[in-house]
GUTORSE-692213 format. One record per residue: chain; residue in one letter; z, x, y of N, C-alpha, C, CB in turn; residue number from 1. Coordinates in Angstrom, 3 decimals, m for minus. Glycine has a CB too. Example, Ala and Ser with C-alpha at 12.3 -4.5 7.8 and 13.67 -1.06 7.14 Angstrom:
  chaine  residu       n.w       n.u       n.v      ca.w      ca.u      ca.v       c.w       c.u       c.v      cb.w      cb.u      cb.v  num
       A       A     7.800    13.190    m5.690     7.800    12.300    m4.500     7.800    13.200    m3.300     9.046    11.308    m4.473    1
       A       S     7.080    12.850    m2.250     7.140    13.670    m1.060     7.870    12.900     0.030     5.725    14.084    m0.598    2
This chain:
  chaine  residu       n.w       n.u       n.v      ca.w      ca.u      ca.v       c.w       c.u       c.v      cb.w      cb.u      cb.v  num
       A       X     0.000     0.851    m1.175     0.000     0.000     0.000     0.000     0.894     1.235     1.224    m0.967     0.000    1
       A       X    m0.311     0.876     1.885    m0.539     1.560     3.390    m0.105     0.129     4.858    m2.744     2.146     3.435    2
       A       X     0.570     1.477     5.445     0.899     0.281     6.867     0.091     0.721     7.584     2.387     0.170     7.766    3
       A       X     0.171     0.179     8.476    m1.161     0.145    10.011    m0.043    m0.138    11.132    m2.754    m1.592    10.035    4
       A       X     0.373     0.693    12.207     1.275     0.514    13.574     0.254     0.008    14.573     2.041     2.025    14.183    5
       A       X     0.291    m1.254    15.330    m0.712    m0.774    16.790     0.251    m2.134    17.332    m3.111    m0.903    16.800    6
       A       X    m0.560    m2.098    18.641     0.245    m3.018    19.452    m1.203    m3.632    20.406     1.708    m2.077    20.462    7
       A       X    m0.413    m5.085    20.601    m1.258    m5.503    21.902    m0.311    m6.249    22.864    m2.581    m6.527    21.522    8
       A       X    m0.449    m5.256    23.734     0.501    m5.809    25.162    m0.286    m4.631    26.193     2.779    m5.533    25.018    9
       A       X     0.517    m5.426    27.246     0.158    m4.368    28.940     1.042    m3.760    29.051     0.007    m4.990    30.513   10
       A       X     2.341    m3.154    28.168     3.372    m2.449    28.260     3.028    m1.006    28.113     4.281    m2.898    27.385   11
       A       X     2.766    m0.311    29.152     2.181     1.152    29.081     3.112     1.961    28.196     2.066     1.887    30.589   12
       A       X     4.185     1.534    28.306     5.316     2.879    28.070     5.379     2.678    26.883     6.883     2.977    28.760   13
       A       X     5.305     1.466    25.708     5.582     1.510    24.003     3.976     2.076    24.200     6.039    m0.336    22.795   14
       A       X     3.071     1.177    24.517     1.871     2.190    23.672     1.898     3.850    23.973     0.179     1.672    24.208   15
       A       X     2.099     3.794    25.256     2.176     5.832    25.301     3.077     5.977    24.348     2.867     6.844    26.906   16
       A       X     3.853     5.710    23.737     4.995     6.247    23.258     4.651     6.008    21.478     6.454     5.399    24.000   17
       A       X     3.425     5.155    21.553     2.879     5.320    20.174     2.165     6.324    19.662     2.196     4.460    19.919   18
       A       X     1.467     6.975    20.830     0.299     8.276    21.445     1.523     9.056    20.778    m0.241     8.609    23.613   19
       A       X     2.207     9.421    21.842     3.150    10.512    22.299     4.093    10.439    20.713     4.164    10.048    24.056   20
       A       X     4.482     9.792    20.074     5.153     9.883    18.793     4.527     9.586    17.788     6.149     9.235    18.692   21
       A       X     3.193     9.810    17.302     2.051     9.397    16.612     2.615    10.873    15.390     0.211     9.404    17.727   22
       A       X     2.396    11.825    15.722     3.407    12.792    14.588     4.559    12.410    13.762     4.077    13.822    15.264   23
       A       X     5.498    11.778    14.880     6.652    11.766    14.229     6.512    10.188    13.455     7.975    12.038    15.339   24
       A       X     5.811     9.040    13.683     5.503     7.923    13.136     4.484     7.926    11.767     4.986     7.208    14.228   25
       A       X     3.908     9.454    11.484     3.222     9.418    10.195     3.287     9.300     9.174     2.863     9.919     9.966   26
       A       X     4.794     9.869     8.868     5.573    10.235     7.315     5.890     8.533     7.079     7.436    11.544     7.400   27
       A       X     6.367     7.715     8.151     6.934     6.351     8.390     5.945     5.895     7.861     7.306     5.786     9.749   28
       A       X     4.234     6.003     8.167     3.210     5.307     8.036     3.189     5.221     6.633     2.076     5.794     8.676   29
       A       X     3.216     6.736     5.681     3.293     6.717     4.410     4.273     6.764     3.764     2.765     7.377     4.024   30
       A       X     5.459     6.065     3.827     5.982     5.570     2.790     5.791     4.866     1.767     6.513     5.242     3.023   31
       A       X     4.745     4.047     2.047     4.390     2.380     0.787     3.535     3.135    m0.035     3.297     0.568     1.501   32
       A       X     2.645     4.421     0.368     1.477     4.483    m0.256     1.698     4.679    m2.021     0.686     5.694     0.486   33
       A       X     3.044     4.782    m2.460     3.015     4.640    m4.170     3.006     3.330    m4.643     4.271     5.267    m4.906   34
       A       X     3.108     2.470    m3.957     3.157     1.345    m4.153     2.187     0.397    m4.209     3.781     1.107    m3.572   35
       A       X     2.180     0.091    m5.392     0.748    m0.741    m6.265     0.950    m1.894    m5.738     0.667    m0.929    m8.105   36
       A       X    m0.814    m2.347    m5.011    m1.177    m3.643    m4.519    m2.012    m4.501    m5.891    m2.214    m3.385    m3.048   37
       A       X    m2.017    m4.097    m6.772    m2.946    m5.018    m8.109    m2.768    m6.713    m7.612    m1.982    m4.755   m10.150   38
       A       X    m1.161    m7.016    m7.641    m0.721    m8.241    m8.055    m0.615    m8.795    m6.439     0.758    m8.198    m9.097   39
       A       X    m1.218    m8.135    m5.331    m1.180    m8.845    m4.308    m2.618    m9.091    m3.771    m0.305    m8.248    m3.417   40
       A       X    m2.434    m9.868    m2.694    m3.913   m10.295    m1.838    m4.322    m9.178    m0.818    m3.720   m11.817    m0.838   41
       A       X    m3.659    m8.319    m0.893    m4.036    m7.020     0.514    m3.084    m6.077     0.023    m3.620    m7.466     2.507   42
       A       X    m3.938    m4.618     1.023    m3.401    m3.379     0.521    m2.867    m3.172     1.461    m4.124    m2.336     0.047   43
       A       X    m2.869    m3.566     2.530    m2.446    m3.276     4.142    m1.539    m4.066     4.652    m3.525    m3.411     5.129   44
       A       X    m0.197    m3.684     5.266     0.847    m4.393     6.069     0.447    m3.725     7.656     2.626    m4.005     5.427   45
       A       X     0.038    m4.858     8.068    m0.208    m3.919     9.376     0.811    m5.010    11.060    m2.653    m3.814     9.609   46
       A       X     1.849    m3.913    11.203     2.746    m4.452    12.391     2.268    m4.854    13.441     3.566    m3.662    12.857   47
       A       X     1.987    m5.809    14.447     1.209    m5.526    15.429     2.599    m5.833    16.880    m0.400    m6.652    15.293   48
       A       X     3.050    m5.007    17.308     3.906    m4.752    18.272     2.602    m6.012    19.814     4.161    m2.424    18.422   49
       A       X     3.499    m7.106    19.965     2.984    m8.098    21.009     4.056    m8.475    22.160     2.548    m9.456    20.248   50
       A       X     3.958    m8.751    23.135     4.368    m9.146    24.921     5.527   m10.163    24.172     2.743   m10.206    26.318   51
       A       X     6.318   m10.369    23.435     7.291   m10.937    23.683     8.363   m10.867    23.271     7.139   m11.685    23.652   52
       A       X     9.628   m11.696    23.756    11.284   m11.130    24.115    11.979   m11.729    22.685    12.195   m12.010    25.900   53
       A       X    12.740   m11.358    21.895    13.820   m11.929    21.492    13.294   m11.100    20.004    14.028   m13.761    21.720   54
       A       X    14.135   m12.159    19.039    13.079   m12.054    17.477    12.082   m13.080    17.290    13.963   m12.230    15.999   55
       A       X    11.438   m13.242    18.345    10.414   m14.044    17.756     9.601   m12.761    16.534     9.260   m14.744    19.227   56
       A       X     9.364   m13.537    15.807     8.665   m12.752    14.587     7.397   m13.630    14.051     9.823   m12.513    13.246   57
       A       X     6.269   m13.724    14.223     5.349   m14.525    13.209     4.318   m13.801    12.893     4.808   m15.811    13.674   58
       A       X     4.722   m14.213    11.285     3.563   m14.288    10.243     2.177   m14.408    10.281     3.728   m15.134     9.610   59
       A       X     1.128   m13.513     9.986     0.271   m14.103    10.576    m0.720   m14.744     9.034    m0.430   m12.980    11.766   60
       A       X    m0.221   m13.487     8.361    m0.926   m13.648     6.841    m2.188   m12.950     6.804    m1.265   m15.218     6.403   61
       A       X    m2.623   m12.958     5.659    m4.100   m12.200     5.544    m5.007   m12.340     6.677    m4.940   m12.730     4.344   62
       A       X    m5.656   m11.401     7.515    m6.809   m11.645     8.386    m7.888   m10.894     7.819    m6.579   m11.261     9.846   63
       A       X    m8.680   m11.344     7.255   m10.059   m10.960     6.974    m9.661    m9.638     6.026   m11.062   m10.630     8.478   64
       A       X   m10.540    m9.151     4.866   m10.070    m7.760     4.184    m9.071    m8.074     3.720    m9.841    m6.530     4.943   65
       A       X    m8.084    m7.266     3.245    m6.955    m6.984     2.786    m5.933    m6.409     3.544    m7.145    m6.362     1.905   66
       A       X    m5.674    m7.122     4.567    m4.978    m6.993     5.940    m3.928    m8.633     6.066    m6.471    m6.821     7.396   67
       A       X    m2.414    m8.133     5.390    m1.332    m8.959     6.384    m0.860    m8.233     7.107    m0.204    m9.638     5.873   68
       A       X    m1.010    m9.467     8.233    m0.377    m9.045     9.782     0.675   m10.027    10.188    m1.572    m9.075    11.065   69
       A       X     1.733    m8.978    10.592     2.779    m9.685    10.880     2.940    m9.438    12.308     3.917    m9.376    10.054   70
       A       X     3.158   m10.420    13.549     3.555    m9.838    14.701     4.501    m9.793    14.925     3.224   m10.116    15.543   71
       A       X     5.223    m8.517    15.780     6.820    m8.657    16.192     6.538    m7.970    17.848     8.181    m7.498    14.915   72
       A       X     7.845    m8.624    18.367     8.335    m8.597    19.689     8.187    m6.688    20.188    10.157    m9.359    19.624   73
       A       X     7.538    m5.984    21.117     7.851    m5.478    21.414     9.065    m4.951    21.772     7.358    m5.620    21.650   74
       A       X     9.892    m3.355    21.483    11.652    m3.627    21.602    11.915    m3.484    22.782    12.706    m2.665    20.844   75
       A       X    12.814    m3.775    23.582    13.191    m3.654    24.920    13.925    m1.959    25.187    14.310    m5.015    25.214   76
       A       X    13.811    m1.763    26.532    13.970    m0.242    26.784    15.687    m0.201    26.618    13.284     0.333    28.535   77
       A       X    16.346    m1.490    26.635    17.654    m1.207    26.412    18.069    m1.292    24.717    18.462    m2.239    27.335   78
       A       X    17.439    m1.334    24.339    17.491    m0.957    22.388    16.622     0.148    22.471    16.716    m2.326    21.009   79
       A       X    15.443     0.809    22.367    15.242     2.362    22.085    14.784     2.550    23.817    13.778     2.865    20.596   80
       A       X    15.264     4.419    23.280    14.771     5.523    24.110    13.298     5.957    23.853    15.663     6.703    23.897   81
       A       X    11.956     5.479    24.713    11.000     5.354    24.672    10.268     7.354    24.527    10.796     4.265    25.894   82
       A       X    11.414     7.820    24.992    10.935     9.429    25.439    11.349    10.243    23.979    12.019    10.202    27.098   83
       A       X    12.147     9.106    23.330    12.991     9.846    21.769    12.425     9.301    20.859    14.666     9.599    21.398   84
       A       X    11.636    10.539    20.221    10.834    10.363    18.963    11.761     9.630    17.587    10.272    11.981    18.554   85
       A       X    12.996    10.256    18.050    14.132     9.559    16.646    14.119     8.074    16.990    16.140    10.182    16.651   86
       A       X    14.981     8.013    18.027    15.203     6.652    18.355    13.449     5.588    18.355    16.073     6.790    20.069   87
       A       X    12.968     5.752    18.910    11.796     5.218    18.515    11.295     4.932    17.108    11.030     5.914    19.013   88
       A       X    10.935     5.939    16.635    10.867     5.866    15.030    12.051     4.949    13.713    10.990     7.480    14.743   89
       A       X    12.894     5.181    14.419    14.281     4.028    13.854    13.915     3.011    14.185    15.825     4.070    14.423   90
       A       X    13.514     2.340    15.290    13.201     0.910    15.383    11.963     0.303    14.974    13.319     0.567    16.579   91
       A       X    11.149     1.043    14.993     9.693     0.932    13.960    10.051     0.737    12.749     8.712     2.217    13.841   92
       A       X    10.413     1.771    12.336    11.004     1.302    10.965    11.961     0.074    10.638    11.715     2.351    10.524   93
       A       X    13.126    m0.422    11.769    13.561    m1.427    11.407    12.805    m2.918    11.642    14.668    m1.292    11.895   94
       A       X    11.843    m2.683    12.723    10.531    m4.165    12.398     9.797    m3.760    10.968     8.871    m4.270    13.930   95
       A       X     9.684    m2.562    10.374     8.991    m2.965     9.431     9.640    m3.079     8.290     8.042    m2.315     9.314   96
       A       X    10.938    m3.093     8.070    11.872    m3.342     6.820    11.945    m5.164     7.456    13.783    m2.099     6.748   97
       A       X    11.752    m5.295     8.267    12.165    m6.842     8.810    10.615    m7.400     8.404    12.695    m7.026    10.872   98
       A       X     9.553    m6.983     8.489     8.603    m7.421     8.425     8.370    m7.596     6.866     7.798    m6.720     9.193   99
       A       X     8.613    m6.982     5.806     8.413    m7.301     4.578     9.258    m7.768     3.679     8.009    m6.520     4.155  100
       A       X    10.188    m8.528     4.248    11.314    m9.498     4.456    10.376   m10.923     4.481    12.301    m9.147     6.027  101
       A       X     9.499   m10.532     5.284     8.383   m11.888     5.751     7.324   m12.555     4.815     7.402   m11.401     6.924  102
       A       X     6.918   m10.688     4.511     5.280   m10.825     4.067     5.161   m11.995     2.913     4.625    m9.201     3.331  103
       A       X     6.413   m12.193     1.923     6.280   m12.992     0.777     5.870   m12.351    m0.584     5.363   m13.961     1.102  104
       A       X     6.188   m11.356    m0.322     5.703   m10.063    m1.353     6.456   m10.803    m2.614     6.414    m8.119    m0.899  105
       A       X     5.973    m9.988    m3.789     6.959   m10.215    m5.239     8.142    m9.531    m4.872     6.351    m9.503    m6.809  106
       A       X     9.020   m10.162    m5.265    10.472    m9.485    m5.189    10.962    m7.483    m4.971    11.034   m10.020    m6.763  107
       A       X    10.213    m7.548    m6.086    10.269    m5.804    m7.069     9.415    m5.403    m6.062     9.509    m5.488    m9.052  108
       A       X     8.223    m5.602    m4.911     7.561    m5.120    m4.046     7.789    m4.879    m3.268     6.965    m5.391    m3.819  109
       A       X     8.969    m6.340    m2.995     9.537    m6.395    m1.267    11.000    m5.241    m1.569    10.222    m8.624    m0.552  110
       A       X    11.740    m5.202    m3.075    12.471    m3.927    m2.479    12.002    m2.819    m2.824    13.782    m3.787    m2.774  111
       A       X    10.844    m2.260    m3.276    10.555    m1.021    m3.305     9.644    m0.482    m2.337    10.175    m0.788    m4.412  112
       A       X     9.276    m1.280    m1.092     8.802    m1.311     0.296    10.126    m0.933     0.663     8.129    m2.707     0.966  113
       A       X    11.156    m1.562     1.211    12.985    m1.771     1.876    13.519    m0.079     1.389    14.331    m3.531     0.648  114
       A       X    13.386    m0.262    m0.084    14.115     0.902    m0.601    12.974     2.338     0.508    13.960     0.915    m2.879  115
       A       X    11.678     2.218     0.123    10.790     3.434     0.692    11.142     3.946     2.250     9.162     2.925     0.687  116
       A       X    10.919     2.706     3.041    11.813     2.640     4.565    13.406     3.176     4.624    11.939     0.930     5.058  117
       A       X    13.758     2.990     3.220    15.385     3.251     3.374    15.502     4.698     3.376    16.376     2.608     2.105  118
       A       X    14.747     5.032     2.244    15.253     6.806     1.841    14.049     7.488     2.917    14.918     7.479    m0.417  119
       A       X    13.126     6.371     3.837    12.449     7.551     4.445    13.743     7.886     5.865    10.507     7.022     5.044  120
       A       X    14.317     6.783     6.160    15.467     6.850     7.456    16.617     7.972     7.070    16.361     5.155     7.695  121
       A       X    16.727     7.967     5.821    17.969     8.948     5.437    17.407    10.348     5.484    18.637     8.656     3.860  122
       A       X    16.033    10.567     5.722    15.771    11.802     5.304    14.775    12.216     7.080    14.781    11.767     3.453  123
       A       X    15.215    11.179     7.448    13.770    11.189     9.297    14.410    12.414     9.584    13.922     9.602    11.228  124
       A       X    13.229    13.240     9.888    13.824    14.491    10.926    12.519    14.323    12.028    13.964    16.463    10.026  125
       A       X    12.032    13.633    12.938    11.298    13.589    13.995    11.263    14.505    14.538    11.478    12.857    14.694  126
């Protein structure tokens, strides 16, 4: 399985900060990749960081290909440090342990996605 990070908003400072921490967000990117898509509809979880406040979170489901997309709230500058590759990278990772919570995955998928995010946070050196 492979994730996909991007965003659509006018918020300059998360997308620079997707640019600008695009290194330290790679190892994050490949965590899923041992993880067999046979028994699902897509190979791709792809986050799409969008213009709004709270947890709004929605589902979007398969779009075309083998692409679920889930959208989540851009994080606010008072939850991460936009200039800190750690702190940044921690909250990416926690929309996307939240996001496959969503996807509707098989059980054994959705925690060996959770678990991959887990031991990649215990081991982040950004």
């Amino acid at each position: 399985m492979e994730i996909s990070i991007t965003a659509v908003t006018r918020n300059r400072e998360f997308t620079k900060s997707l640019v600008r921490h695009a290194q330290a967000l790679a190892p994050l990117k490949d965590v899923a990749r041992r993880i067999g898509t046979a028994k699902l509809a897509f190979d791709v979880i792809q986050i799409v960081f969008i213009d709004k406040s709270g947890d709004c979170v929605k589902v979007v489901g398969c779009r075309g290909g083998r692409i679920f997309q889930v959208e989540v709230p851009i994080p606010d500058a008072a939850v991460v440090d936009f200039h800190s590759a750690a702190s940044f990278v921690s909250v990416i990772a926690d929309r996307l342990s939240s996001a496959a919570t969503l996807c509707g995955l098989p059980k054994d998928i959705e925690i060996q996605f959770i678990e991959a995010v887990r031991s990649y946070r215990s081991s982040e050196r950004p």
